[in-house]
N, CA, C and O atoms as CSV, one atom per row, in Angstrom:
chain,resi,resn,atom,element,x,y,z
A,1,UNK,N,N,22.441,-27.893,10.392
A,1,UNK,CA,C,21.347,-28.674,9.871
A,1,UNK,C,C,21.079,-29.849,10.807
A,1,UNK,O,O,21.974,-30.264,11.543
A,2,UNK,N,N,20.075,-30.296,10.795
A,2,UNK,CA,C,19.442,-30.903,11.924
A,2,UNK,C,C,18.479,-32.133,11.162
A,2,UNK,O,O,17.432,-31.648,10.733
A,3,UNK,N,N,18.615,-33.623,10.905
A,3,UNK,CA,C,17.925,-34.650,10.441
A,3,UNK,C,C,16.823,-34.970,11.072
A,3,UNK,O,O,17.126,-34.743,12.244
A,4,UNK,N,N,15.741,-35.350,11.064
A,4,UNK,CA,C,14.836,-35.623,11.902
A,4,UNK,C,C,14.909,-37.479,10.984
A,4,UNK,O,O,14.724,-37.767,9.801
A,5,UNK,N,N,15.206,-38.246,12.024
A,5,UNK,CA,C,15.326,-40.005,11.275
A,5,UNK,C,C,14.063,-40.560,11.810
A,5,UNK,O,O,13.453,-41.436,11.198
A,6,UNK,N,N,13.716,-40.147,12.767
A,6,UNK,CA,C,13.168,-41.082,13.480
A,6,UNK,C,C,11.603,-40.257,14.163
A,6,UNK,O,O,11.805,-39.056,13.988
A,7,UNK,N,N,10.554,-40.393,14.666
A,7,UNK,CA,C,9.741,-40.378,15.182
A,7,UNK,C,C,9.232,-41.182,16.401
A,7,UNK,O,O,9.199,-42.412,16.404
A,8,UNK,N,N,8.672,-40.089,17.862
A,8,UNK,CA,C,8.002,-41.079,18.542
A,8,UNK,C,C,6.871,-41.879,18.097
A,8,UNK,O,O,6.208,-40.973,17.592
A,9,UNK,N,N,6.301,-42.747,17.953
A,9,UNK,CA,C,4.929,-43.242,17.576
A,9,UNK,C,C,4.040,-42.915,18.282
A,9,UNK,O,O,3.149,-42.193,17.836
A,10,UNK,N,N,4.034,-43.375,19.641
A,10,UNK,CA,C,3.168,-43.347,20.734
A,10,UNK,C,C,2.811,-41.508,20.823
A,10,UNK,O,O,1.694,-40.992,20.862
A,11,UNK,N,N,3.906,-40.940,20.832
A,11,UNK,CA,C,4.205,-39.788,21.180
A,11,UNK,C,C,3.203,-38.476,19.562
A,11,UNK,O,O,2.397,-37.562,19.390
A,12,UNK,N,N,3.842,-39.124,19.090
A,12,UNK,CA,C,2.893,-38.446,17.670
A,12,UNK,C,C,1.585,-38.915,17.691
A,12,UNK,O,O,0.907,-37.973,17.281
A,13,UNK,N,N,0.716,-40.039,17.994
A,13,UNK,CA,C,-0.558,-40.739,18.167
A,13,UNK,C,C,-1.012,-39.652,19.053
A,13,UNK,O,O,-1.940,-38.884,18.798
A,14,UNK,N,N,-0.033,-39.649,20.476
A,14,UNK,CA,C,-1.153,-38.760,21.341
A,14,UNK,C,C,-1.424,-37.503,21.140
A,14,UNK,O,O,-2.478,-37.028,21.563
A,15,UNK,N,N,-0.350,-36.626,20.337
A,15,UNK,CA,C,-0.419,-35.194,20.046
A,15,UNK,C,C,-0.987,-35.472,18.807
A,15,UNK,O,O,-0.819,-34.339,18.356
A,16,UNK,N,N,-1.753,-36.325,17.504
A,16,UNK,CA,C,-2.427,-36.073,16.407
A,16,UNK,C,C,-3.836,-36.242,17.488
A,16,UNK,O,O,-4.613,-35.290,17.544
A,17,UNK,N,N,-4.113,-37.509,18.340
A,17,UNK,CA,C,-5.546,-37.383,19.098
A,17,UNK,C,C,-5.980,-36.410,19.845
A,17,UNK,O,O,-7.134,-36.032,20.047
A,18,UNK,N,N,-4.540,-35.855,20.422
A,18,UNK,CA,C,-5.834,-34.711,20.985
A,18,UNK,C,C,-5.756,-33.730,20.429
A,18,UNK,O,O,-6.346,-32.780,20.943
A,19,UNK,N,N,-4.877,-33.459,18.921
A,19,UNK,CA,C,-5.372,-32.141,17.977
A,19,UNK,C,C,-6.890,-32.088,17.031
A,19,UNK,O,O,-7.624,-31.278,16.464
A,20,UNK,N,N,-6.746,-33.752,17.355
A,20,UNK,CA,C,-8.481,-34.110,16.486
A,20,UNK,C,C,-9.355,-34.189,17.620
A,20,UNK,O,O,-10.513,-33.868,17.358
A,21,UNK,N,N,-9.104,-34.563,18.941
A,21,UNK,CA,C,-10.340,-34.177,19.377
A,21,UNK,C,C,-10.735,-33.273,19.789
A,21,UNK,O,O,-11.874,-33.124,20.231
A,22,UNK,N,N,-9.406,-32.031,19.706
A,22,UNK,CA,C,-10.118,-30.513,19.646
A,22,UNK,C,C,-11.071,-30.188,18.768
A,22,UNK,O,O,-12.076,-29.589,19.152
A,23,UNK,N,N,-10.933,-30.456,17.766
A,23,UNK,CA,C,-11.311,-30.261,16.457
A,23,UNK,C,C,-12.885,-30.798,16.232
A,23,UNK,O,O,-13.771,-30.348,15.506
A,24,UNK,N,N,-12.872,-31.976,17.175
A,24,UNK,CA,C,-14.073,-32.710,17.087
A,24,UNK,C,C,-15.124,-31.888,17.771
A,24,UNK,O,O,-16.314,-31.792,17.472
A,25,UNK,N,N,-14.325,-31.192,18.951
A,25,UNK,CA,C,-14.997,-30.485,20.201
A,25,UNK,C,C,-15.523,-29.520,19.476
A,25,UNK,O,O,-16.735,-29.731,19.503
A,26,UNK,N,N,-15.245,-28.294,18.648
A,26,UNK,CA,C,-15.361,-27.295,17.573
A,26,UNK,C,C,-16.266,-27.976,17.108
A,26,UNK,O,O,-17.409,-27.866,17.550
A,27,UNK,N,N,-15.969,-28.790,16.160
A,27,UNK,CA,C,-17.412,-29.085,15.213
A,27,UNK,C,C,-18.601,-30.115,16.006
A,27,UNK,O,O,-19.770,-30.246,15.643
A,28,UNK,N,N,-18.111,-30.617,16.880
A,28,UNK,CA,C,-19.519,-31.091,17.586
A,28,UNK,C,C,-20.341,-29.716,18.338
A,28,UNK,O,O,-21.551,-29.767,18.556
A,29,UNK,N,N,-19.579,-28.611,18.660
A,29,UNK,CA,C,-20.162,-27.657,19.217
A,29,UNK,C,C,-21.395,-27.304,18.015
A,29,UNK,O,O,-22.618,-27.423,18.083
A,30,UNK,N,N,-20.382,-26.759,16.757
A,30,UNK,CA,C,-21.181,-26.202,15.776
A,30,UNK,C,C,-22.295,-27.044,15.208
A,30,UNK,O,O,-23.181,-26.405,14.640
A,31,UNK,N,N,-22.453,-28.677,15.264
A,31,UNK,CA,C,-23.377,-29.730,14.954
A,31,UNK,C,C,-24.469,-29.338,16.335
A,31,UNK,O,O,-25.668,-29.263,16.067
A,32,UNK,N,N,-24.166,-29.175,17.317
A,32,UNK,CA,C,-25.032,-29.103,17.983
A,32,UNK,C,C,-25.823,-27.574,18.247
A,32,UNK,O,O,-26.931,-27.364,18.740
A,33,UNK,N,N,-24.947,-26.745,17.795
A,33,UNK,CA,C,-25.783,-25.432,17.836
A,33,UNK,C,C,-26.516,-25.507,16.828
A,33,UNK,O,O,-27.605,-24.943,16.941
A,34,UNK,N,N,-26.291,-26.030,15.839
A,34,UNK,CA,C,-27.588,-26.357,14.848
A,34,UNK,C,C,-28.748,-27.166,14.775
A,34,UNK,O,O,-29.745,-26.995,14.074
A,35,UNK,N,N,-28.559,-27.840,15.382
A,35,UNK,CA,C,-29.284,-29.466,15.512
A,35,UNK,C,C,-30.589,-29.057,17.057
A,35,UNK,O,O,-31.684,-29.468,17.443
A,36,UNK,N,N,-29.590,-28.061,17.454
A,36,UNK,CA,C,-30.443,-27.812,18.913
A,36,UNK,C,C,-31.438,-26.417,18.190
A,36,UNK,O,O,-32.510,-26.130,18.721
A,37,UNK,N,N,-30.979,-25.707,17.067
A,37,UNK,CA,C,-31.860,-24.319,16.415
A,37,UNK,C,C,-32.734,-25.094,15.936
A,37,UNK,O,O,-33.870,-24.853,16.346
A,38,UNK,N,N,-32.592,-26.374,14.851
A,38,UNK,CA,C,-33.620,-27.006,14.174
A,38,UNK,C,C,-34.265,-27.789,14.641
A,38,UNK,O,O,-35.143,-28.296,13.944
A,39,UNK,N,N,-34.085,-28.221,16.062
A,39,UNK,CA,C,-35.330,-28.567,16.683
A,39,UNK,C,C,-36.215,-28.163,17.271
A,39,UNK,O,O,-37.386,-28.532,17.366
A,40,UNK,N,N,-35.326,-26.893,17.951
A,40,UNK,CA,C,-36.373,-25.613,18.759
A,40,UNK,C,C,-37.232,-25.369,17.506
A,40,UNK,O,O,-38.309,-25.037,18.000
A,41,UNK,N,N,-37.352,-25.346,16.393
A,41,UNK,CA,C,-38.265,-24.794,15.516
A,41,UNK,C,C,-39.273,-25.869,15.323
A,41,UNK,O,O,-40.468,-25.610,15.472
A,42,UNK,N,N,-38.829,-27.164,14.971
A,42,UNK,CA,C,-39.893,-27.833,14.814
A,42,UNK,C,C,-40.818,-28.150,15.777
A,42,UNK,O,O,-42.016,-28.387,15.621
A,43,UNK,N,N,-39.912,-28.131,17.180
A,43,UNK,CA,C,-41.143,-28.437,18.451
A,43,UNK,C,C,-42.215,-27.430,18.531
A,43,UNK,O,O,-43.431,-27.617,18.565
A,44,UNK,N,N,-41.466,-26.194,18.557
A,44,UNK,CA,C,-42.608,-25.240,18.238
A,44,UNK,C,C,-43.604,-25.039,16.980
A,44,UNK,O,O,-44.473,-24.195,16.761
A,45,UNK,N,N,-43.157,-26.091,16.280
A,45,UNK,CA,C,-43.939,-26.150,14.967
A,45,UNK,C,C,-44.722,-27.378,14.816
A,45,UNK,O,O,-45.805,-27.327,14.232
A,46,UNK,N,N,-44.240,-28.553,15.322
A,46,UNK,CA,C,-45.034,-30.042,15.092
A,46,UNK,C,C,-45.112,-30.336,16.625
A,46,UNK,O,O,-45.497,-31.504,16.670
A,47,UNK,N,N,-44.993,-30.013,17.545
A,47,UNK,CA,C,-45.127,-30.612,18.796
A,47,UNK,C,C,-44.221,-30.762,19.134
A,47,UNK,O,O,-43.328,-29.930,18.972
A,48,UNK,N,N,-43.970,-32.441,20.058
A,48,UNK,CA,C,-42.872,-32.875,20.586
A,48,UNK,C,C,-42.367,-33.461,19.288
A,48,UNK,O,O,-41.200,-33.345,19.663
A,49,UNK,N,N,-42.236,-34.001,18.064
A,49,UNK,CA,C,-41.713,-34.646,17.141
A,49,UNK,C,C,-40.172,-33.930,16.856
A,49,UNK,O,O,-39.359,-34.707,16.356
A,50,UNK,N,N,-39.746,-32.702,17.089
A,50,UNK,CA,C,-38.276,-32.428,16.546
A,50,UNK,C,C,-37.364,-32.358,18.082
A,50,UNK,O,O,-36.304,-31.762,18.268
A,51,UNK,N,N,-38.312,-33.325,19.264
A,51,UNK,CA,C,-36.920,-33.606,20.286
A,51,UNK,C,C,-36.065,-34.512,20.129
A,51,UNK,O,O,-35.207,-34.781,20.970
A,52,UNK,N,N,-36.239,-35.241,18.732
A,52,UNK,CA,C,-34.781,-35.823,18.578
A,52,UNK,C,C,-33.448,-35.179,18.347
A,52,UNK,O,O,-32.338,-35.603,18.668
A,53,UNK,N,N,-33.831,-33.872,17.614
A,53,UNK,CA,C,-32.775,-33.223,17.345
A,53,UNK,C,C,-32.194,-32.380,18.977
A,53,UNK,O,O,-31.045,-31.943,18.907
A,54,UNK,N,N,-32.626,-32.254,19.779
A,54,UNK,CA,C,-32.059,-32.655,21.409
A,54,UNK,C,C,-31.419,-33.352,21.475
A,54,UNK,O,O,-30.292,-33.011,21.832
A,55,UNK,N,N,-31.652,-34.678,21.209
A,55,UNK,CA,C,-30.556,-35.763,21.409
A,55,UNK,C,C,-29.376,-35.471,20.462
A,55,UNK,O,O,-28.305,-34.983,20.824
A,56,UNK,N,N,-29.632,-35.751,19.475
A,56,UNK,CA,C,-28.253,-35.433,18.121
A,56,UNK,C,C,-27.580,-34.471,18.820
A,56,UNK,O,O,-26.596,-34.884,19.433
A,57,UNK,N,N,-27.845,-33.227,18.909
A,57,UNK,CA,C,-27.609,-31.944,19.514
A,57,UNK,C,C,-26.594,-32.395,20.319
A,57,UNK,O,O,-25.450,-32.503,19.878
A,58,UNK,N,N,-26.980,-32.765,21.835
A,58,UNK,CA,C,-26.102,-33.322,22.980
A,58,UNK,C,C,-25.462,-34.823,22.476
A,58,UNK,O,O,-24.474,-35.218,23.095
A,59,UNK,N,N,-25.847,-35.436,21.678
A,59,UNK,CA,C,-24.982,-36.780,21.386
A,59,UNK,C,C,-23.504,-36.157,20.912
A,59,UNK,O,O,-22.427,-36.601,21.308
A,60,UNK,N,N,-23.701,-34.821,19.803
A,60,UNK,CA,C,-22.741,-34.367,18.945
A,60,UNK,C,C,-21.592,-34.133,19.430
A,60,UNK,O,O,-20.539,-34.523,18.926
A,61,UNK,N,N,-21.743,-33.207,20.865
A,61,UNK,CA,C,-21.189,-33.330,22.033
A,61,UNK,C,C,-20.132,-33.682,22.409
A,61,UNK,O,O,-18.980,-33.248,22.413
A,62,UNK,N,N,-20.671,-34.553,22.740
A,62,UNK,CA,C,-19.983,-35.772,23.995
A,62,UNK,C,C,-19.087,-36.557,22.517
A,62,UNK,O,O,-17.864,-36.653,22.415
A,63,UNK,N,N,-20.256,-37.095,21.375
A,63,UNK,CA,C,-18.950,-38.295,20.503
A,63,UNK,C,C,-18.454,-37.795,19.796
A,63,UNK,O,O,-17.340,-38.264,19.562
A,64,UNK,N,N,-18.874,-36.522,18.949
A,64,UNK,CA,C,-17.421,-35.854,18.189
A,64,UNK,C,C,-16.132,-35.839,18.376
A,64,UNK,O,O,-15.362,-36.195,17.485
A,65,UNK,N,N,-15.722,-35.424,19.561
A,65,UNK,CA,C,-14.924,-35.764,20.237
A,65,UNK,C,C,-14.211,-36.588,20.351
A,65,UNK,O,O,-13.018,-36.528,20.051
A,66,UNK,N,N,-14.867,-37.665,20.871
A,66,UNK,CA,C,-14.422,-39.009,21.190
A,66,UNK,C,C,-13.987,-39.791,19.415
A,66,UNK,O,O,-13.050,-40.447,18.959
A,67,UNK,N,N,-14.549,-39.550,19.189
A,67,UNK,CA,C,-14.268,-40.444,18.022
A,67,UNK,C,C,-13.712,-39.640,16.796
A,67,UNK,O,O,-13.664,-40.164,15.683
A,68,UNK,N,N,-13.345,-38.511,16.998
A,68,UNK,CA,C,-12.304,-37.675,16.229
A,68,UNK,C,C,-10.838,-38.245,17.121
A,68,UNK,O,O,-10.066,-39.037,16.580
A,69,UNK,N,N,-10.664,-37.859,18.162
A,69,UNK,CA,C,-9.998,-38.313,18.920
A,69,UNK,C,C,-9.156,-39.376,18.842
A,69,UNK,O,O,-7.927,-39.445,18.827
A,70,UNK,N,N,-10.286,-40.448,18.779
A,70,UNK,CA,C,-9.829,-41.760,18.083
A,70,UNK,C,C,-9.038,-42.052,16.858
A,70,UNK,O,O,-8.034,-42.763,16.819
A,71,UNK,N,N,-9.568,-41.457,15.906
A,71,UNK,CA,C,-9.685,-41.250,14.383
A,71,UNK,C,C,-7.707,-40.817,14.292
A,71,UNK,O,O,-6.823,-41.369,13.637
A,72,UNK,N,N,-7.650,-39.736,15.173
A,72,UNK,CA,C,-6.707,-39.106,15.194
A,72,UNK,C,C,-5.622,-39.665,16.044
A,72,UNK,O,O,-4.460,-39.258,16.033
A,73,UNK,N,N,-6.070,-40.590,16.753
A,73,UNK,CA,C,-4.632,-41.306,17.491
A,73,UNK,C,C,-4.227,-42.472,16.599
A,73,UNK,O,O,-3.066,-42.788,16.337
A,74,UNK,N,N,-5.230,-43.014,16.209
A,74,UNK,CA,C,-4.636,-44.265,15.264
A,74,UNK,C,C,-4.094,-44.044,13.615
A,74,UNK,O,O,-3.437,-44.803,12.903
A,75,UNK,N,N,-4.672,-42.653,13.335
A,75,UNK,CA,C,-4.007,-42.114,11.989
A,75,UNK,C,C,-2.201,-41.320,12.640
A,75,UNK,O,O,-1.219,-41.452,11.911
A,76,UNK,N,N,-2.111,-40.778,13.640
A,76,UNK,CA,C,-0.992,-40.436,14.244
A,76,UNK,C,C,0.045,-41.534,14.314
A,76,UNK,O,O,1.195,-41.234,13.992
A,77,UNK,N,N,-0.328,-43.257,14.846
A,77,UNK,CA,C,0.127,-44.215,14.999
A,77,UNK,C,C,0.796,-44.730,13.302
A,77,UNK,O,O,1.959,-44.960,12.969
A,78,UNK,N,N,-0.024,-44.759,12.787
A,78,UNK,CA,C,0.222,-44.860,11.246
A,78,UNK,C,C,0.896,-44.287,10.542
A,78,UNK,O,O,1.581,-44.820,9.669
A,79,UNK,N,N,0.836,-42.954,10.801
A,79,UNK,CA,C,1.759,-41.901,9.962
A,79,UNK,C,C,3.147,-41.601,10.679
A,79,UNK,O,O,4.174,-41.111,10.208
A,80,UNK,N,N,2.889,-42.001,11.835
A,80,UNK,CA,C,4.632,-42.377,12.391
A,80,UNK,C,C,5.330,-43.863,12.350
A,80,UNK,O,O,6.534,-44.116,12.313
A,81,UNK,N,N,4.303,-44.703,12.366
A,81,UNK,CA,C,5.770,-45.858,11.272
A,81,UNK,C,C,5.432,-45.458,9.828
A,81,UNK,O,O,6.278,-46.010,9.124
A,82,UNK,N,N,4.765,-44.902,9.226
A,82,UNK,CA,C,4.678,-45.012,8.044
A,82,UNK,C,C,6.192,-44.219,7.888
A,82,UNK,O,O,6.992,-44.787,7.144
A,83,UNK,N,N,6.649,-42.915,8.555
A,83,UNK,CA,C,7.638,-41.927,8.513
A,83,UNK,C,C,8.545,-42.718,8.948
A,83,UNK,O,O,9.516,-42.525,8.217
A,84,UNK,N,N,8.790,-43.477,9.695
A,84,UNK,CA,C,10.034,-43.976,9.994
A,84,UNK,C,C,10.934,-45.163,9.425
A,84,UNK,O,O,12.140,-45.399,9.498
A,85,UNK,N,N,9.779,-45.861,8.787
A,85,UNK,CA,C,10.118,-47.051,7.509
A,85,UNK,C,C,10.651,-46.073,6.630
A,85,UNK,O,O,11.872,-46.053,6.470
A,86,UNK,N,N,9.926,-45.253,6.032
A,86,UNK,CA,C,10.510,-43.980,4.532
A,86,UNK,C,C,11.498,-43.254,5.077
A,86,UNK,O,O,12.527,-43.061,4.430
A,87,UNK,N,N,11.318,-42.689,6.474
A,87,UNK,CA,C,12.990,-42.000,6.583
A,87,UNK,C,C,14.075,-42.907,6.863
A,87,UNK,O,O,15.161,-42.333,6.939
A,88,UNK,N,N,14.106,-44.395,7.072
A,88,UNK,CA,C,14.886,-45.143,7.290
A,88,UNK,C,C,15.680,-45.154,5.996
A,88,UNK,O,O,16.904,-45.110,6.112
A,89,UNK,N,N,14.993,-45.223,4.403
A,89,UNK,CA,C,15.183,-45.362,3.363
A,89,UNK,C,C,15.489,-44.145,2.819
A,89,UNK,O,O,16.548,-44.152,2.191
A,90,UNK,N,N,14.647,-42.639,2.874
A,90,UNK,CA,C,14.929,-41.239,2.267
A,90,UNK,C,C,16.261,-40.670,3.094
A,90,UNK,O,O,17.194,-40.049,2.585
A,91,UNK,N,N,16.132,-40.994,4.330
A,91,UNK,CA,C,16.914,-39.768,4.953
A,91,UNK,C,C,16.157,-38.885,6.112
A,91,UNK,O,O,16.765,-38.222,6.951
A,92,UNK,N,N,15.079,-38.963,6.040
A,92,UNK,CA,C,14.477,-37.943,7.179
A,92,UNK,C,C,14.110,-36.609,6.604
A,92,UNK,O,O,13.846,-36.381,5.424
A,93,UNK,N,N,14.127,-35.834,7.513
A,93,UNK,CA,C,13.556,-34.034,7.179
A,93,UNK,C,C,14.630,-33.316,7.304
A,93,UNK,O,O,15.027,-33.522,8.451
A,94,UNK,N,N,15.392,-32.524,6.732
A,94,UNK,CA,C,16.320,-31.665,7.114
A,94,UNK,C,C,15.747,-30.468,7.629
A,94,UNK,O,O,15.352,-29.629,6.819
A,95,UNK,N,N,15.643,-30.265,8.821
A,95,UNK,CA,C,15.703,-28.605,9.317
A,95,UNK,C,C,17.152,-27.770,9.395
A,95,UNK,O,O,18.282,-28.198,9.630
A,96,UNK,N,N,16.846,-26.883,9.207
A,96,UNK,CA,C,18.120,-25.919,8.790
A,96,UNK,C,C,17.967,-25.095,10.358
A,96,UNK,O,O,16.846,-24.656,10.616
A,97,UNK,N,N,19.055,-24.895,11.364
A,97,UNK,CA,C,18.475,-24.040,12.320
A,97,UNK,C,C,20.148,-22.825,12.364
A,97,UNK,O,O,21.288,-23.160,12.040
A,98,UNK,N,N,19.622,-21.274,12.940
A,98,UNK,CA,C,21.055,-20.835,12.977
A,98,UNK,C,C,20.910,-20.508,14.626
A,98,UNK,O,O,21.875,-20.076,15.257
Protein backbone atom coordinates (compact mmCIF):
# COMPACT_ATOMS: atom_id res chain seq x y z
CA UNK A 1 0.00 0.00 0.00
CA UNK A 2 1.21 3.20 -1.05
CA UNK A 3 -0.07 6.86 0.84
CA UNK A 4 -0.20 9.64 -1.37
CA UNK A 5 0.38 12.79 1.73
CA UNK A 6 1.37 15.23 -0.21
CA UNK A 7 0.93 16.89 -3.70
CA UNK A 8 3.03 18.97 -6.17
CA UNK A 9 1.09 22.33 -6.45
CA UNK A 10 2.89 23.91 -9.16
CA UNK A 11 3.08 20.52 -10.72
CA UNK A 12 -0.80 19.65 -10.50
CA UNK A 13 -1.66 23.55 -11.70
CA UNK A 14 0.32 22.79 -14.84
CA UNK A 15 -1.10 19.30 -15.69
CA UNK A 16 -5.00 20.59 -14.61
CA UNK A 17 -4.05 23.85 -17.29
CA UNK A 18 -3.13 22.16 -19.95
CA UNK A 19 -5.94 19.36 -19.53
CA UNK A 20 -8.37 22.50 -19.67
CA UNK A 21 -6.86 24.06 -22.33
CA UNK A 22 -7.24 21.03 -24.38
CA UNK A 23 -10.58 21.02 -23.64
CA UNK A 24 -10.95 24.67 -24.38
CA UNK A 25 -9.23 23.89 -27.84
CA UNK A 26 -12.26 21.13 -28.50
CA UNK A 27 -14.92 23.38 -27.60
CA UNK A 28 -13.59 26.57 -29.07
CA UNK A 29 -13.22 24.42 -32.25
CA UNK A 30 -16.91 23.30 -31.94
CA UNK A 31 -18.02 27.28 -30.96
CA UNK A 32 -16.42 28.19 -33.95
CA UNK A 33 -17.65 25.64 -36.42
CA UNK A 34 -20.89 26.96 -35.52
CA UNK A 35 -20.57 30.54 -35.22
CA UNK A 36 -18.62 30.39 -38.66
CA UNK A 37 -22.12 28.01 -40.24
CA UNK A 38 -24.36 30.84 -38.71
CA UNK A 39 -22.80 33.46 -40.24
CA UNK A 40 -22.16 32.00 -43.64
CA UNK A 41 -26.00 31.93 -43.65
CA UNK A 42 -26.82 35.20 -42.63
CA UNK A 43 -24.27 36.96 -44.99
CA UNK A 44 -25.81 35.20 -47.61
CA UNK A 45 -29.05 36.19 -46.27
CA UNK A 46 -28.73 39.96 -44.86
CA UNK A 47 -25.55 41.05 -46.52
CA UNK A 48 -22.46 41.85 -44.72
CA UNK A 49 -24.43 42.08 -41.20
CA UNK A 50 -23.64 38.23 -39.91
CA UNK A 51 -19.58 38.98 -40.31
CA UNK A 52 -19.50 39.28 -36.80
CA UNK A 53 -20.04 35.84 -36.32
CA UNK A 54 -16.38 35.60 -38.28
CA UNK A 55 -15.01 37.24 -35.57
CA UNK A 56 -16.68 35.15 -32.56
CA UNK A 57 -15.87 32.19 -34.82
CA UNK A 58 -11.92 32.97 -34.87
CA UNK A 59 -12.02 34.86 -31.38
CA UNK A 60 -13.42 31.26 -30.02
CA UNK A 61 -10.25 30.01 -31.20
CA UNK A 62 -7.51 31.59 -30.06
CA UNK A 63 -9.43 32.49 -26.18
CA UNK A 64 -11.09 29.29 -25.36
CA UNK A 65 -8.13 28.10 -24.85
CA UNK A 66 -6.44 30.57 -23.20
CA UNK A 67 -8.74 31.15 -20.66
CA UNK A 68 -9.81 27.52 -20.01
CA UNK A 69 -6.26 27.12 -19.56
CA UNK A 70 -6.20 29.67 -17.08
CA UNK A 71 -9.34 28.61 -15.36
CA UNK A 72 -7.58 25.30 -15.05
CA UNK A 73 -4.17 26.24 -13.67
CA UNK A 74 -5.46 28.27 -10.86
CA UNK A 75 -8.33 25.68 -9.96
CA UNK A 76 -5.24 22.95 -10.12
CA UNK A 77 -3.30 25.46 -7.67
CA UNK A 78 -6.28 25.35 -5.31
CA UNK A 79 -7.17 21.89 -5.31
CA UNK A 80 -3.59 21.00 -4.44
CA UNK A 81 -3.27 22.97 -1.17
CA UNK A 82 -6.71 22.42 -0.68
CA UNK A 83 -5.43 18.31 -0.74
CA UNK A 84 -2.57 18.82 1.19
CA UNK A 85 -4.02 20.86 4.26
CA UNK A 86 -6.93 17.70 4.33
CA UNK A 87 -4.35 15.01 3.76
CA UNK A 88 -2.18 16.56 6.38
CA UNK A 89 -5.29 15.96 8.73
CA UNK A 90 -7.15 12.62 6.82
CA UNK A 91 -4.18 10.71 5.89
CA UNK A 92 -3.90 10.98 2.14
CA UNK A 93 -5.13 8.36 -0.64
CA UNK A 94 -4.26 4.86 -0.15
CA UNK A 95 -3.32 3.09 -3.40
CA UNK A 96 -3.08 -0.53 -3.07
CA UNK A 97 -0.30 -1.70 -5.72
CA UNK A 98 0.92 -5.66 -6.19
Amino acid sequence: MIQIKKVGVFSLGKMMGLLYALLGLILGAMFSCFSLLGSAAMISEAGGEGAIGLIFGLGGIIFFPLIYGLMGFIGGLLVGVLYNVIAGMAGGIEIYTE
